[in-house]
C-alpha positions, 0 to 999 in steps of 0.5 A: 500500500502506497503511503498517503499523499502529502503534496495535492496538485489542486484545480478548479472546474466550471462542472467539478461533479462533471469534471470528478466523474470524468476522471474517475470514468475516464483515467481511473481516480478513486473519488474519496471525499466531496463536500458541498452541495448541488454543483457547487463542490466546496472541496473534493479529493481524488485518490490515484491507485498507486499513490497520491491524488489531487484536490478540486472544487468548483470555481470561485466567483472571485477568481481570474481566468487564466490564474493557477488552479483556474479550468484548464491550467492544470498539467500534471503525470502519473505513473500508470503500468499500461498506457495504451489500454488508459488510452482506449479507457479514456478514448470511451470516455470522451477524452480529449487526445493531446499526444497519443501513445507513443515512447519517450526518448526516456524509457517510457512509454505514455499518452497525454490527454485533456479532460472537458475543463482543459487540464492536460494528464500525462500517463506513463510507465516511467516512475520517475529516477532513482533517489538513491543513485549516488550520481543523481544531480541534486541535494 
């Protein structure tokens, strides 16, 4: 089991009980939490089965097109064992096809989708670098 997530990308949505419908009709999320009423989603997390999430709630009045966390500024990846069958998945759902399945100068292969809001989601099966490596760049 995947420990839980301590760092939630976050959006905003025009629909958000459409926009967590979708995500987890079409990519997969586990909806875990949704609080508020009707079509106004106060706050709301969906879980990624192997580990992390996001958070997202309906837009605010108040806030400006086009500022972070806005309907369809969000890009975000995650690791998935079989993209190309995501792909088909999602294709079914109504995704919208940014990149197809395709392999990455990097080892992976992945696909990049949009949902109905805008947000572009990468799938692949590159799980990222070796922390452990004595010859990673960084602290």
């Amino acid at each position: 089991m995947a420990p839980p997530p301590t760092v939630w990308p976050g959006v905003h949505a025009h629909d958000a009980p459409g926009l967590i419908n979708f995500l987890v009709r079409a990519f997969g999320f586990i909806e875990v939490v949704r609080v508020g009423e009707g079509d106004m989603v106060l706050h709301a997390e969906l879980a990624w089965p192997a580990g992390g999430g996001i958070m997202l709630g309906s837009l605010r009045p108040n806030e400006t097109p086009g500022s972070p966390g806005t309907p369809g500024t969000l890009m975000a990846y995650a690791v998935h064992p079989d993209p190309d069958a995501l792909y088909r998945q999602a294709m079914d759902a109504g995704a919208i096809v940014v990149s197809g399945p395709e392999d990455t100068g990097y080892g992976s292969r992945q696909v990049t989708l949009a949902d109905p809001e805008g947000n572009h989601w990468s799938f692949g099966t590159y799980a990222g670098g070796d922390l452990s490596d004595p010859a990673r760049s960084g602290p």
